[in-house]
C-alpha positions in Angstrom: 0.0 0.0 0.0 1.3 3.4 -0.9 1.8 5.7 1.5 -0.5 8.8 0.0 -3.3 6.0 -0.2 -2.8 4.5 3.6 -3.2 8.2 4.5 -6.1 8.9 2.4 -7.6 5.8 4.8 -5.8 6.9 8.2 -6.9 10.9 7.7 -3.7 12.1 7.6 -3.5 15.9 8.6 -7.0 15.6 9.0 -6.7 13.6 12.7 -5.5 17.0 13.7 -7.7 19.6 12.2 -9.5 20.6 15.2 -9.9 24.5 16.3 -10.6 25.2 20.2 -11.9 28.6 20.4 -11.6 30.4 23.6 -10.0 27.6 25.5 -6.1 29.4 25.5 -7.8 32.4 27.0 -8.8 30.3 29.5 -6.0 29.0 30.5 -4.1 32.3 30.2 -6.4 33.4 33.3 -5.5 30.6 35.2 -2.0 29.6 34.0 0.1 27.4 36.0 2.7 29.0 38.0 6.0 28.2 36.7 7.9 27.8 40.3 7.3 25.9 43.5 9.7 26.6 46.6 11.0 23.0 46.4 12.2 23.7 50.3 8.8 23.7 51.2 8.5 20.1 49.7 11.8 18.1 50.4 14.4 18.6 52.7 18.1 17.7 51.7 21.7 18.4 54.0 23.0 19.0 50.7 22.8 22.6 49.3 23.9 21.6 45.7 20.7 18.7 45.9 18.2 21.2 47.0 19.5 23.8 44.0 19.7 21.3 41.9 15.9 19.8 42.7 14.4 23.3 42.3 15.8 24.1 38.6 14.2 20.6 38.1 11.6 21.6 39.1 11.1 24.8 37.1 12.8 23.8 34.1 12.1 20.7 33.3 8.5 20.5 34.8 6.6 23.8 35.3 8.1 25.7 32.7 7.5 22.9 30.6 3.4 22.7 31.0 2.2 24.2 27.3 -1.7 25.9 26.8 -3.5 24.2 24.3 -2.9 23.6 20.9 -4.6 22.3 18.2 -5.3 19.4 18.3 -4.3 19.0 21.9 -7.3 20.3 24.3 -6.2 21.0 27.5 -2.9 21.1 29.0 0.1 19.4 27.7 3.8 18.8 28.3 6.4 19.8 25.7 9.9 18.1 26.2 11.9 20.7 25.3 14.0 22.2 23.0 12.7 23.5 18.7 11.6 20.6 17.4 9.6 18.6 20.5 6.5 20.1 19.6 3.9 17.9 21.2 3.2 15.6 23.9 5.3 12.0 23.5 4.7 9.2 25.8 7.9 8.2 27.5 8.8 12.1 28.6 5.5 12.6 29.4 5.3 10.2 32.3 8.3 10.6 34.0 6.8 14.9 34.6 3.1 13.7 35.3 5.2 11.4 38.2 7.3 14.3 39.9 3.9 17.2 38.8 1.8 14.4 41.1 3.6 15.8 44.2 2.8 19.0 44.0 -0.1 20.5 45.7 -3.7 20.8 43.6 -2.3 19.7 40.8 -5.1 16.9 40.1 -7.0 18.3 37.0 -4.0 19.8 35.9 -2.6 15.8 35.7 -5.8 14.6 34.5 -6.1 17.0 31.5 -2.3 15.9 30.2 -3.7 12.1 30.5 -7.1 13.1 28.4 -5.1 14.3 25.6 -4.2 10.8 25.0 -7.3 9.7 25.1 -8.8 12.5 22.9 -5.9 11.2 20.4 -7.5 7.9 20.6 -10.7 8.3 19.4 -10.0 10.4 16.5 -7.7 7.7 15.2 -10.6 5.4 15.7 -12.7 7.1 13.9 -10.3 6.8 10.8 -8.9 3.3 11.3 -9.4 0.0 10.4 -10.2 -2.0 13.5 -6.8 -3.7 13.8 -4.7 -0.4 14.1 -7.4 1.0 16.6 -6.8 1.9 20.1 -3.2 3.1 19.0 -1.5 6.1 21.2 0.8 8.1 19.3 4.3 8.1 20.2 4.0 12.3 19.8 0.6 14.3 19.4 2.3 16.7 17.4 0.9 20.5 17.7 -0.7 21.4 14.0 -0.2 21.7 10.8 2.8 18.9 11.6 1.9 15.1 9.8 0.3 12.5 12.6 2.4 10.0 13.7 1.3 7.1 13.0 3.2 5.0 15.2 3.3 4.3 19.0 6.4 4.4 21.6 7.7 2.7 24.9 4.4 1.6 26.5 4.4 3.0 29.8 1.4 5.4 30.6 0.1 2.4 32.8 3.5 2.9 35.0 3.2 6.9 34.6 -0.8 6.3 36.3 -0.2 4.0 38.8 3.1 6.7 39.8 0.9 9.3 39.9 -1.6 7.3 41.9 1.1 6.3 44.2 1.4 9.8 45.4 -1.7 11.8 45.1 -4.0 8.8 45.6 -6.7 10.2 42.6 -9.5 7.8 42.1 -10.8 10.3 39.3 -7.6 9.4 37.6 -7.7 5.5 37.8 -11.8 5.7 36.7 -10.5 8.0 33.4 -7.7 5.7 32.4 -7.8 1.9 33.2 -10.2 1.4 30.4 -8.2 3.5 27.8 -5.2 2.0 29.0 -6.1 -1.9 28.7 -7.1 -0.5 25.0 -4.2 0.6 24.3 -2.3 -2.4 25.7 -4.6 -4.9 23.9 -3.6 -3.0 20.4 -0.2 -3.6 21.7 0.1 -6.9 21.6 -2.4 -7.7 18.7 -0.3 -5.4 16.4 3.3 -6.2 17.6 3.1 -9.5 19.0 2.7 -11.0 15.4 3.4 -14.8 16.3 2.1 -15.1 19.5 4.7 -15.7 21.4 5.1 -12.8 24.0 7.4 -10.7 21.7 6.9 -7.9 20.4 8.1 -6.3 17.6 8.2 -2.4 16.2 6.5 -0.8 13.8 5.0 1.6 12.1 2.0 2.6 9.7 3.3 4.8 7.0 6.0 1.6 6.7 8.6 3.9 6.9 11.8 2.5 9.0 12.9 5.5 10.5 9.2 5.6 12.2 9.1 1.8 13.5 12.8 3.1 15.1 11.3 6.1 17.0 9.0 3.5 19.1 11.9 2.4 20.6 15.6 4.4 21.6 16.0 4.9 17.7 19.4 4.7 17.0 20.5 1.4 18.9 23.3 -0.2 17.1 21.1 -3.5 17.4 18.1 -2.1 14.8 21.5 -1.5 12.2 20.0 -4.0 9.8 15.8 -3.9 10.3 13.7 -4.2 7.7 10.4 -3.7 7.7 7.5 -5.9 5.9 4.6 -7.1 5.4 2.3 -8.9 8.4 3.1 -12.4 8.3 -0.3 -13.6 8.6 -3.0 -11.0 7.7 -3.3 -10.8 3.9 -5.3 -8.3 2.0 -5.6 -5.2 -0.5 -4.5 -2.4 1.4 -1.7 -4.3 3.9 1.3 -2.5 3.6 5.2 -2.8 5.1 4.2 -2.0 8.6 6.1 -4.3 10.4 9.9 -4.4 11.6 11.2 -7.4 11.4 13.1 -7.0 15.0 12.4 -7.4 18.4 14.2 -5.3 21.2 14.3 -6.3 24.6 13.2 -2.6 25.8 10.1 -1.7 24.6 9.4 -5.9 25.3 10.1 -4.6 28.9 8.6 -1.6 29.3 5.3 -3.3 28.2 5.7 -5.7 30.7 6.3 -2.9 33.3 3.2 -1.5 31.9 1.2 -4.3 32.4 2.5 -5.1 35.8 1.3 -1.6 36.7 -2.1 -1.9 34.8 -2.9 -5.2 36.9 -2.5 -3.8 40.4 -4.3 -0.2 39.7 -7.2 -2.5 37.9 -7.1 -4.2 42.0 -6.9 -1.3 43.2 -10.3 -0.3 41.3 -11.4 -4.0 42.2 -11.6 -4.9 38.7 -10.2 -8.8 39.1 -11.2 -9.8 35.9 -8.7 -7.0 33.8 -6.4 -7.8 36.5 -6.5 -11.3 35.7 -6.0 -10.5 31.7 -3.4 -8.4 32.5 -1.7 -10.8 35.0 -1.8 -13.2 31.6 -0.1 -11.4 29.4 2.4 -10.1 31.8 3.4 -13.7 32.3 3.3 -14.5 28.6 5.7 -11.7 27.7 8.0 -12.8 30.7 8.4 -16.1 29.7 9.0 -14.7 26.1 12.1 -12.6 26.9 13.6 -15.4 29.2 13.3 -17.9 26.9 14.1 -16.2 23.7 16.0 -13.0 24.8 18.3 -14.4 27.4 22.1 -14.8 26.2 23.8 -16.4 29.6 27.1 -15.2 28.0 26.3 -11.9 27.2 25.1 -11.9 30.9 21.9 -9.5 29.3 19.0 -9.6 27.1 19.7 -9.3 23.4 17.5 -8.4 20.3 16.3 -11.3 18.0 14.6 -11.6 14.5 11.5 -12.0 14.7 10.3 -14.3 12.5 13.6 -16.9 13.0 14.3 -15.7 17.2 18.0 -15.8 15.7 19.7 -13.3 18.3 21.3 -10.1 17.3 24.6 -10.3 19.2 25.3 -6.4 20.2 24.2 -5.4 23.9 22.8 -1.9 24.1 20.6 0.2 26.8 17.6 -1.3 26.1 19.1 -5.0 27.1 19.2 -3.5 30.8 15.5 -2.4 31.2 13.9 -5.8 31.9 15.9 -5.1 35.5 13.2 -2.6 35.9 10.6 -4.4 34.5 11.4 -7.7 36.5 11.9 -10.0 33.8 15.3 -12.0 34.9 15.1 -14.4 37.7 17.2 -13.8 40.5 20.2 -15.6 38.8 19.9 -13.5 35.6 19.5 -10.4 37.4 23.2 -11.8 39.0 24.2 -12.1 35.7 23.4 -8.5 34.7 24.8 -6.8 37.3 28.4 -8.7 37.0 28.4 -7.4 33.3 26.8 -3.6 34.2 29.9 -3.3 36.6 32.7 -4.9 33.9 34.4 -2.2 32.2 32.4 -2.3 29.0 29.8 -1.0 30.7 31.5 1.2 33.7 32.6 4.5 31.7 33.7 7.4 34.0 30.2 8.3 33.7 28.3 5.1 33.1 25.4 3.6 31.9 26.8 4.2 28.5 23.5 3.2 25.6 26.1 0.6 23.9 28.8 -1.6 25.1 32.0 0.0 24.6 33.8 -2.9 23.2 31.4 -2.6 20.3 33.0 -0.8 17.5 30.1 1.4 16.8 30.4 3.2 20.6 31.6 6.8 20.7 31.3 8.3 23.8 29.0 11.4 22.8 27.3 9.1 19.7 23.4 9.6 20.2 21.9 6.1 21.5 25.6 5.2 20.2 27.4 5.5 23.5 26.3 8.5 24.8 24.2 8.5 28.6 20.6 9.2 29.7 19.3 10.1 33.2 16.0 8.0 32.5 17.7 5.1 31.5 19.7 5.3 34.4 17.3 5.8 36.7 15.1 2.9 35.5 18.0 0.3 35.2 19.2 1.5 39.2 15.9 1.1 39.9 15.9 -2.4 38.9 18.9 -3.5 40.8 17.9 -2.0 44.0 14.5 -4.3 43.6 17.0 -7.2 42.9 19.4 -6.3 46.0 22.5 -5.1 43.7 22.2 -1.9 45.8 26.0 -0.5 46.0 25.9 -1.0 41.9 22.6 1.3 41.8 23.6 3.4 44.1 27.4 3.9 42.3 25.2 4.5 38.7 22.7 7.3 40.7 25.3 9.2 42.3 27.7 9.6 39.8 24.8 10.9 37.2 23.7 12.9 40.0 26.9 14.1 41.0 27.6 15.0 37.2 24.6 16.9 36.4 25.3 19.2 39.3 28.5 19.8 37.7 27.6 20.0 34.7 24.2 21.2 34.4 20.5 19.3 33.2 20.7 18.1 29.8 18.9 15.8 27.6 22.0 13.2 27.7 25.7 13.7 28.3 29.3 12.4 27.1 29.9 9.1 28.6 33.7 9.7 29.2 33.8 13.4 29.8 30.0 13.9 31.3 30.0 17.1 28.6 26.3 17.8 28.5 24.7 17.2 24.8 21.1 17.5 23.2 18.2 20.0 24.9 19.5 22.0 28.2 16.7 21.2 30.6 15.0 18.6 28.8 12.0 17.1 30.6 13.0 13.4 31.2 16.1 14.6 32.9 13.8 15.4 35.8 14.7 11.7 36.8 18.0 13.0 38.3 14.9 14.0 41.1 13.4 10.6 41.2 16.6 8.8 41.0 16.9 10.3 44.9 13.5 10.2 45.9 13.5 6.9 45.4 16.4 5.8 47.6 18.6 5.0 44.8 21.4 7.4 46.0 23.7 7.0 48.9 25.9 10.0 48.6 23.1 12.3 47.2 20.5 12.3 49.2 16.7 14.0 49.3 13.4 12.9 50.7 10.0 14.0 50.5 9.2 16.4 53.9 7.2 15.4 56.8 3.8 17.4 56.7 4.0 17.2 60.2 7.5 18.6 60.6 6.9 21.7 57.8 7.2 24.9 58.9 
């Protein structure tokens, strides 16, 4: 299927051509500050934490809260920088999780979610019934094309964050269904032989797209090509498929799904639960028995239609940590390879091994480092016990950005700062503290009781 044709079916521009009249005066008059006195919030011995937390804080959260914009209705969250001009997934979630601890900031968090939603159905409107239920990886601001591809699947982890801290049942009622959607489409459009992998893609069958659901210029997607379904046949099929599959997005969807099962309890819904529970296990036993390289000592791509493993380890082979995909022995595994030197660069977690002839230390997804990443891999080898090895990863990001300022990503032997000063997702440098990953830099939430 042509391209011009598949959008003539999808909508194309169209899926954005939506006018909201009187809604940015609206929320001119009650804009959201772009401060917060963070002291009032956290408490820290450490003066370079606390300065550090508030430019986090007003860079890379409040400042980053956009009025709305065709076709996005209500608040939304640009990343940063010229050309982030919408609202994407991943960034998204890890601001909605750090937002959620401010005070009245409930509708505000709400309204960022709905956009997704609103996204939803007028893609549903447009598509045929297999593609439906997608969420773009960006809702880009108009007249920019629709993307018609998804990214890393974790709004279920960003709600179940924000639940975790502001406890809003509102939230949970708005999103489970749209979220179990939006998984199911997940796994009936990626997971194209049943076997708990998934795959990347994209509808325009344009490679560069399929790459930018995933970190987009892993040296493991070097040689994807994209095709045809393997099983559905018909007139207007077209190359939509990669024929990869990467370990990380296979991990983040389990994350997702691990989240989506306990808020669906939560909401005492055990029959999603349940489903959810399902696939979870499904995609688990996937990865471990497909993805698992013992001597690699990490989770590796494969082909998808052969499994034939694509031997280059890269950022996304450390994720299921977070995801809690290895057993305990794997996760052993993992953490005697993360602390090897091909992995332990003066500023690690570097996004390919550095044996691998492609690395170069400041080479975008190449070699280079991201605070999200780290954050999410520490996080997973504090739930696994490898604390000292988390705690060495969190502190010396932490340590660097104070140095060297918030950036999108950074040199992995010098710590230089490259990409988007500020950029949104680098607010993790915050969570990586909240959430007892450091033991040099240290920050906690403030007793209520104890506030001034």
């Amino acid at each position: 299927m042509k391209r011009r044709d598949f959008l003539k079916v999808a909508g194309g521009g169209a899926l954005g051509g939506v006018a909201f009249p009187g809604l940015l005066d609206d929320w001119v008059n009650a804009s959201e500050p772009k401060t917060a006195d963070i002291r009032d919030l956290f408490q820290s011995d450490d003066p370079e934490v606390l300065a550090l937390t508030q430019r986090v804080f007003d860079k890379c959260i409040l400042e980053k809260l956009q009025p709305p914009a065709e076709p996005l209705q209500h608040t939304w969250v640009r990343p940063g920088g010229p050309y982030y001009n919408g609202q994407w997934i991943w960034d998204t979630m890890f601001v909605v999780d750090l937002l959620s601890i401010l005070p009245d900031k409930k509708k505000v968090i709400r309204d960022i979610f709905q956009n997704y939603w609103d996204f939803q159905d007028r893609w549903n409107q447009r598509m045929p019934a297999y593609a439906r239920d997608m969420v773009t990886a960006a809702i880009k601001t108009a007249p920019q094309e629709v993307r018609q591809f998804s990214q890393i699947p974790i709004l279920a982890w960003g709600v179940e964050r924000v639940y975790q801290r502001n406890r809003d049942k509102e939230l949970l009622e708005q999103c489970l269904g749209r979220l179990e959607r939006f998984h199911d489409w997940y796994w009936r459009e990626r997971d194209l032989h049943d076997n708990g992998l998934i795959t990347l893609g994209a509808y325009t069958g344009r490679l560069q797209h399929a790459k930018w659901e995933t970190f987009d210029y892993e040296c493991n997607m070097d040689d994807v090509q994209m095709t045809v379904h393997p099983k559905r046949k018909g007139p207007k099929e077209g190359t939509w498929y990669a024929d990869v599959c990467v370990p990380g997005n296979n991990a983040y969807l389990i994350l997702g799904e691990r989240s989506l099962a306990r808020l669906a309890e939560i909401a005492s819904d055990q029959e999603m639960a349940a489903r959810r529970k399902l696939r979870m296990e499904k995609g688990v036993k996937g990865m471990r028995d497909h993805m698992w390289d013992e001597e690699a000592g990490t989770f590796l791509s494969v082909k998808r239609d052969t499994l034939e493993k694509i031997p280059v380890a890269t950022i996304g082979s450390w994720i299921p940590l977070a995801a809690g995909v290895p057993t305990d022995a794997m996760a052993r595994r993992m953490a005697e390879v993360l602390a090897s030197p091909a992995w332990m660069t003066p500023l690690p977690v570097p996004t390919v091994d550095r044996t691998d002839k492609r690395w170069k230390s400041s080479a975008f997804w190449r070699g280079d480092v991201w605070p999200p990443t780290n954050y999410q891999i520490a996080s997973g080898l504090a739930a696994y016990g490898h604390k000292d090895l988390a705690a060495d990863i969190s502190d010396k990001t932490i340590a660097n950005a104070i140095k060297n300022g918030i950036s999108e990503h950074y040199d992995s032997i010098s710590g230089k700062p490259l990409g988007v000063p500020d950029y949104c997702m680098s607010s993790t440098l915050v969570t990586m503290m909240l959430d007892g990953l450091t033991q040099k830099h240290k920050m906690k939430l403030r007793d209520k009781r104890s506030a001034p």
